[in-house]
Each structure stands twice: as C-alpha cells, then as structure tokens.
N, C-alpha and C positions, 0 to 999 in steps of 0.2 A: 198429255204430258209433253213438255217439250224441253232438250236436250241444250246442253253449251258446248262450245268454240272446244274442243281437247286435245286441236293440234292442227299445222297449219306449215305450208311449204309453199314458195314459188320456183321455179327453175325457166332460167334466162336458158338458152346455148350459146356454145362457145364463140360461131362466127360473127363476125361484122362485117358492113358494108360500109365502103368509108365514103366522109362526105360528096367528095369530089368526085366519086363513080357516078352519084343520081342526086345532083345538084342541093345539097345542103349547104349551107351558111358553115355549117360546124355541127360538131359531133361526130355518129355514125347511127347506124341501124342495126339493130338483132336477126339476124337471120338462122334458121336451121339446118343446119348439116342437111349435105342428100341422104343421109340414112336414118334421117329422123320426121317421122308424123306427126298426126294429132294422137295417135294412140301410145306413141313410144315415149314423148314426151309427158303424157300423163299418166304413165307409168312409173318415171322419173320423178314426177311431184308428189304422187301419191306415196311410192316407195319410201320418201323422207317424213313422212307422215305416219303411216302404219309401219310395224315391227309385226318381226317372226309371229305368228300365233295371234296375230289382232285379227277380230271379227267385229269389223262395223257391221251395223245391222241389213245397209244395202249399199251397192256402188253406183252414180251415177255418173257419166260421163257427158258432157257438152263442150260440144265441138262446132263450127259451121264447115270445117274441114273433114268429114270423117273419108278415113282409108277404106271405107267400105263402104256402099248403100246396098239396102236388102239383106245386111247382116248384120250384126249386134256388135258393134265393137269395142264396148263396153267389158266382153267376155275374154280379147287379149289382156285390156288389162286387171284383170278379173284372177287371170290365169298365171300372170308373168307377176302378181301380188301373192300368192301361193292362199287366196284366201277360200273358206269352206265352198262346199257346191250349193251350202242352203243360203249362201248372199246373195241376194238379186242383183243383179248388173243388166244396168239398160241405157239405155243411149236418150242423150236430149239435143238436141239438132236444130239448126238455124241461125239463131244470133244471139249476142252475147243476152240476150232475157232469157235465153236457155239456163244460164248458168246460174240465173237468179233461180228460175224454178226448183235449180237442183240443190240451190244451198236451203228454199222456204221447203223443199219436201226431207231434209237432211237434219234440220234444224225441230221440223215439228214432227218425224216420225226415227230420227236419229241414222248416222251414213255416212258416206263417205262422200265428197262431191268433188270432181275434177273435171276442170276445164284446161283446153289446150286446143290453139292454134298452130298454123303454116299460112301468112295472110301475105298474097301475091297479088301483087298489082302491074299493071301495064308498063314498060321500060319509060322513062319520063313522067310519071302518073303520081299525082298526089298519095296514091292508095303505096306506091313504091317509097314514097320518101315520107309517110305519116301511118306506116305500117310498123310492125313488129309481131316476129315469133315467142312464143314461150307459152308456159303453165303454170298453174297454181292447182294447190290442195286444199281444200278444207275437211275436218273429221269432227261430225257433231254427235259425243254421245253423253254417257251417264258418268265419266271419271269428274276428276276435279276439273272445273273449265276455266279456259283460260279467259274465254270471252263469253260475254251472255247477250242474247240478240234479246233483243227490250222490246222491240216493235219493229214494223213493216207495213208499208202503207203503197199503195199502186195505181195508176191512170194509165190507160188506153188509148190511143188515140191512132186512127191510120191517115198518114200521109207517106207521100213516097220522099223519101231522102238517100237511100242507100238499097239495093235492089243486085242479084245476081240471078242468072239461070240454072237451074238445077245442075244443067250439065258444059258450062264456062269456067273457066279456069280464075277470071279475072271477075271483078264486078264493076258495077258504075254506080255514081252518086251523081243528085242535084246539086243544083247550083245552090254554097254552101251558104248562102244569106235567109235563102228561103225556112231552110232546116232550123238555120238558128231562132229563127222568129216562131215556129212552131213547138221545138226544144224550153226557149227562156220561162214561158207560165208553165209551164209542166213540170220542169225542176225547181222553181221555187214554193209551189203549190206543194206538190207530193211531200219535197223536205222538210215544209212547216208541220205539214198534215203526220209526217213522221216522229217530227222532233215534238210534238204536244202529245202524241198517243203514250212518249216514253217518258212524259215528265222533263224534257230537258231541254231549256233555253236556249243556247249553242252548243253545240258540241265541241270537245275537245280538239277533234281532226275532222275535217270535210274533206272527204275523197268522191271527185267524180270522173267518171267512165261515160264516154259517148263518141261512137263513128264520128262527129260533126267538127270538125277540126275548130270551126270559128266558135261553135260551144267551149271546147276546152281553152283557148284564147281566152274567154273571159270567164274560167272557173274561179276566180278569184272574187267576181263584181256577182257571181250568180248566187254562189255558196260561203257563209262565215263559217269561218275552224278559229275558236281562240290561240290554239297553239300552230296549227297548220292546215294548209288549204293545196292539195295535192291532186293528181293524174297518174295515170301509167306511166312509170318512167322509159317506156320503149316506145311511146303510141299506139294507137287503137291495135290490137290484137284482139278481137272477135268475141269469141266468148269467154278467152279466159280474161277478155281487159277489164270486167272488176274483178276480178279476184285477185289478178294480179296486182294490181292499183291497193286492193286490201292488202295483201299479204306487206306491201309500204309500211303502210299505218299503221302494224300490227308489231313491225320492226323497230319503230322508236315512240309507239306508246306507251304511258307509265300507267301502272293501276290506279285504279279508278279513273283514268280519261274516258267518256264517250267518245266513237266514230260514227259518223254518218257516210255510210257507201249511198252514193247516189248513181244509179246508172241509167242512161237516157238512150232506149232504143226505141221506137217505135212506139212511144209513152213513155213511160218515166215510173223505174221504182228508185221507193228508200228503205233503205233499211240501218238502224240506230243497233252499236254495240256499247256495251260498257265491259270494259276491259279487268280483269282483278289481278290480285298480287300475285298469281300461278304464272301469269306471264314472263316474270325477271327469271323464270327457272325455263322456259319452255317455249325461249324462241326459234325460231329457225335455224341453223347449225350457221351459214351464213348467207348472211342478211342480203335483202333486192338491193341496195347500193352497191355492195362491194362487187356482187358478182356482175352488176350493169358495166362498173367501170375494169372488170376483164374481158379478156378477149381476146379473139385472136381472126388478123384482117383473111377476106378473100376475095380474090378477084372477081370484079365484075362479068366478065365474060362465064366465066366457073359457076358462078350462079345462077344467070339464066341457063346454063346449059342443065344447074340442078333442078331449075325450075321449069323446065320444057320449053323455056320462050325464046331457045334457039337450039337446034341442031350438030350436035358436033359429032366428027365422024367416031365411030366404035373402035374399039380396041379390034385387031384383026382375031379374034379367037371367036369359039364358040359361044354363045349368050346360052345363060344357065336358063333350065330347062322350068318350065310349072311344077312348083311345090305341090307332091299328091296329099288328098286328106286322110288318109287310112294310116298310112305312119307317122302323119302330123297328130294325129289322134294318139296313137299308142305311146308316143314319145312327148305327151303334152306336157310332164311334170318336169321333165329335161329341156325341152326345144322351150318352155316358156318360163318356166318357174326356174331354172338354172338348176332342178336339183339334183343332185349323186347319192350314190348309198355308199353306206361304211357298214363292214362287217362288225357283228357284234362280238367275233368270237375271238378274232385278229387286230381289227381296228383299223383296217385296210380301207382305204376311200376309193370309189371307182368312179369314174367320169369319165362318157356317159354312165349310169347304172346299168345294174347286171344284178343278176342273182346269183350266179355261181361266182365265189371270191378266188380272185385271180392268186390270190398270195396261199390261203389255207385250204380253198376246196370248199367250205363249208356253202351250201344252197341255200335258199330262201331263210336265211338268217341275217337278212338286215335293215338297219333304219334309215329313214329318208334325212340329208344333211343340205339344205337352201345353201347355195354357195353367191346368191349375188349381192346380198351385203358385206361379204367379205372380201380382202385384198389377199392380194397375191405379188411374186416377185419373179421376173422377168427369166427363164433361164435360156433362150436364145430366141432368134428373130430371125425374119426375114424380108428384105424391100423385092418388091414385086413389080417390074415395071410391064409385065409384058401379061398378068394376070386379067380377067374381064372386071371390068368397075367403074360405076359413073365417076369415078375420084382419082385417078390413077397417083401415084402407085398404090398399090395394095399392101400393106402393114400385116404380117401376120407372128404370131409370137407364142410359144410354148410355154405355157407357166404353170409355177407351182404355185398352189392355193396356200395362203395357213390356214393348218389344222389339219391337211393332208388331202390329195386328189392334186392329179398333172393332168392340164390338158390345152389343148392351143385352138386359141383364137383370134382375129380378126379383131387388129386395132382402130379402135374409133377415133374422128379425129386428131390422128396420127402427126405428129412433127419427128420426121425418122431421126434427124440430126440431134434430136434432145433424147433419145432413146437408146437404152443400155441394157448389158447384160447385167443383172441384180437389180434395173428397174424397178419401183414398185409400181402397180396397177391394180385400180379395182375394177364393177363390172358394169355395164347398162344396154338397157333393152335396146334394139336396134332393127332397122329391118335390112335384109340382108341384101335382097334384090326384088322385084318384082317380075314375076314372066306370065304372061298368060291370065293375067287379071289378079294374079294372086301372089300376095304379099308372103317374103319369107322370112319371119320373123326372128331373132334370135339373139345370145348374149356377145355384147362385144367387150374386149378390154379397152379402158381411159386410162392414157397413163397421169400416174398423179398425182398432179402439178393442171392438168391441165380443165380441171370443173370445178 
C-alpha cells in the first residue's frame, strides 16, 4: 500500500546574515537563532503539519546536525508534537539522502518525515556563504492527498566531494569541478530513468538539491521544468535541502502539474510527484517566498559567537546548572508538549499542571489542554541585561493564554523596543541552555509579528 502527500510545511528562521559580513555580491543568508537546533526546528515544521490528535503512523527525523548522538532525537520531537507513545520516532542521520529515505519509507509505509539543519561553515568558507538553516515537513498518509509520489528511481555511487568528521564542527569539500563531472550523468540518468517509470515526458517543475555548488549553477542546463526549473532558495542546508527546495514547488504548483525533486548526494535520487486539486485548499499557511524575504539582520560577531567560532566573555553570573532526567521525565507533557490542565469542575486552567485546582479544590479531576498552538497576550515584561544568556538581554514576559492559563516565559527572538503590554504572542520550541552535555528544552514566546 502506499500513501499520498497530506500535508507539507517548510520553516526558514528569523535571522540573516547580510551580505557584506561574509562576502556576497547581494542578498543575505538564513541563519538560526542560538536557541534553535536541528530538533527545535523540526518540531516547528512538523507542528504546522500535524494538528491536536493527528497520528501519523511513524516520525522520522533527518538531520546531519543532530543535538544528540547515542540518543534518539527524534523522541524530543516526538514529545514536543504531543503525538501517541505507539509512533515510532527514530532518527536518519548523515546527509541530505537521509531525508530521502525518510520521505521513500513515509511514502511506502505512511509518516511523518522531518528534516532540519544548523549548516556552519568556516568564517570566509564557501560552506559560510552557500549555506543555510531551516526545515521542512512532510505527512504521507490515507486522507485526501495533496500530492501523489508516481515513482522513485536511485544510483549509488562513492566518490568524495563533501566529507565531515563525526566529531568537527565544520566540514570540507573537493574541489567543485571534480563533483560536478561525477554529479552531471547521474542526475540526468536517474531523472530520465524517474520521469519514464512515471509516464511523464517533463515535468511540470524540476527541483534540484545537491552540496555541489557548480551543480546548482547549471540546474537549469541539467534539469527541464516546463513551467519552472528551481533550488533551495537558502542553499545547500543538509538534509533538509530537498524538502525544503520541495516544499518551493509545492507552493506555486497548480493541480495536475508533475514535480520532479532530484537530489544529488553521493548518487543521485528522483523522485516524480503529481500534484491534485487538494492543493489550492491545503497549502502551507505561508509560503517559502514570503517568509525567505523576512527577516531580521544579526551581527556577524553575534553569530560566531552563537556558533562557537569565537569566544566571547560570559555574562559575570552563575551558568545554569545540568538539566536532571527524573523531573525532566515526570514533567515531560509540560517541559515538551506545553500542556496544562483545566479543571473540569471550575474551568480553572493551571500552568504548569497540578492536580489539586487552585481556584475550587477539587483533585484529580482534570483534562490535559495543549497550549502551544495557541496565542496569548502580553500582560507585563521584563528586559534583563544582567540575566545568563548566549543573546543578552534576556526578554522575559508574563502572559495570558486564550482560553485561560497565566504563565511567563522567555521571549524568543526578542526586539524589546517593538514589545508591549497587550502584545500579542504565540509559542515555539526552543532550547533553553545547554550545561553539562544536556540540552534544556522548552517553550518560548514569539512575539507576533515576528515568524
């Protein structure tokens, strides 16, 4: 049995690097906040994909960046989607052919599939200036699909073009002449061998995805789109650079168009979608154009320093301590899933949850209420210049949810100056700090205006 296209998200972040910090001609670069991963940001893609009470059949996660190794990190966003304990969630690791695997096993056995990068390169380094952050989602089940995968076809091949150490920060590439002469028969090959398996001449959109810079230079001479012939519009970002490159073509294709995603890692797959009339109802909320051309700038110095590739002195306070796992466990539905309880008897909202209702008294009488698709409105704040934080100052801000529940958190890329009291704000995963190897995850406020 195999499943269609049922829903589909990409998510840029807010910062940029502008051209002039790491020598572009023009434009700028996607970069990720310091409080954002490969795991927080796929929890952000995914989020806009799946609703309250959806049960894909599995979640996979592909990353070359994971916040973890030797753990599953799949299970944060597993946890922080509030989805059942019988979905599998498992991690696909290495390069963006990860993310293939995870759409051909999501596609032929039905799932969820996220990919999501942090792609850091050397200060002055190609990998610096033909990089980008960000994520996409895809959800392949049995509702009505938006998109239907026709065929998939794949070539192997090793040579070295792109290469990192398990334990470097940074990676290094060949010299890009080589890659491309080993790339060119392998994307034309696979895409023919794709576009005949599916019955279809050319396709409507050719998107392709590949590390190899002098590849995407000539996507145009490699790959035919009768309507459009496309890339990632951030660059290469790792594993999620086709998916994100799709979630493109997913954005202003009409039904019935075919897409051809080609992605050229280490061999070369294709994969042919035909697109149906579910689409005009069931695009992304807002589209990879609009949100590429927002943003908001950060300083160069700022960001190596979020990137580790420079040192900057500490706030003079104490650095927060190692998150233990014993109450990270018992408070997993709160610290990940953002949820509260509201009494059934009052209607009284608690956050964090409690069992005993602070308003009525009444005990273990109430239901669990997901508060991170929801907004809320600002009732005071505080700038923190003297708080611990790789970002100084520290944003923090007491608010009321609608629908009921008060509680304060920790604003996420913060502009204090555009920030009020009656604010409105919604919510997104974040990670809080790091001490001691271990990640402390949790919800922040956006205020919103600003994703």
């Amino acid at each position: 049995m195999s499943y269609g296209l049922i829903g589909y998200a990409g998510y840029l972040p807010r910062y940029r690097l502008g051209a002039a910090d790491i020598g572009l001609r023009g434009g700028d670069r996607v970069v990720a906040s310091y409080d954002e991963d490969s795991t927080t940001m796929a929890v952000k893609a995914a989020g806009m994909v799946v609703g309250p009470g959806s049960r894909p059949e599995a979640l996979y996660l592909a990353t070359t960046t994971p916040a973890y190794a030797d753990k599953t990190n799949a299970s944060a966003v597993h946890a922080a989607l509030g989805l059942p304990a019988g979905v599998l969630a498992a991690d696909l690791a290495g390069t963006a052919r990860s993310a293939i695997a995870g759409v051909v096993a999501a596609a032929s056995g039905g799932g969820l599939v996220a990919a999501a990068d942090v792609r850091v390169g050397r200060p002055g380094s190609s990998d610096e200036k033909a990089g980008g952050d960000g994520a996409a989602a895809l959800w392949f089940g049995a509702g009505e699909p938006i998109a239907e995968l026709l065929a998939v076809r794949s070539l192997t091949a090793e040579f070295l073009d792109r290469w990192r150490d398990p334990t470097a920060g940074t990676g290094w590439q060949w010299e890009e002449r080589f890659g491309a002469e080993q790339y060119t028969d392998l994307i034309r090959s696979c895409s023919r061998a794709a576009l005949d398996a599916a019955g279809v001449a050319d396709a409507d959109h050719a998107v392709l995805a590949c590390p190899n810079t002098a590849v995407i230079k000539r996507a145009a001479t490699l790959l035919k789109g009768q309507k459009s012939v496309s890339t990632s519009p951030i660059g290469h970002s790792g594993a999620a650079d086709p998916l994100i490159a799709l979630t493109g073509a997913l954005d202003i294709a009409d039904p019935g168009d075919t897409i051809l995603l080609v992605s050229a890692v280490d061999g070369c797959d294709a994969l042919v979608f035909r697109v149906t009339d579910a689409i005009t109802t069931h695009r992304q909320k807002v589209p990879l154009s609009t949100q590429r051309r927002q943003g908001q700038p950060v300083p160069y110095l700022t960001y190596l320093a979020w990137r580790g590739l420079v040192e900057r002195e500490s706030p003079r306070r104490p650095e927060p301590e190692r998150a233990a796992a014993p109450p990270a466990a018992r408070a997993q539905r709160w610290k990940f899933g953002f949820a509260g309880t509201r009494c059934v008897r009052c209607g009284f909202t608690h956050l964090p949850p409690v069992r005993v209702c602070r308003s009525c008294g009444t005990t273990d009488d109430m239901i669990e209420v997901p508060m991170g698709r929801l907004a809320g409105t600002v009732v005071t704040y505080t700038v923190d210049h003297l708080a611990f934080s790789p970002s100084p100052p520290m944003v923090q801000a007491v608010i009321d949810i609608d629908g009921g529940g008060r509680c304060t958190l920790e604003v996420a890329d913060a502009r204090p100056e555009q920030l009020a009291v009656g604010a409105r704000v919604r919510f997104t995963f974040r990670r809080l700090f790091t001490a001691g190897g271990v990640h402390d995850y949790f919800w922040k406020a956006v205020q919103d205006n600003a994703e």
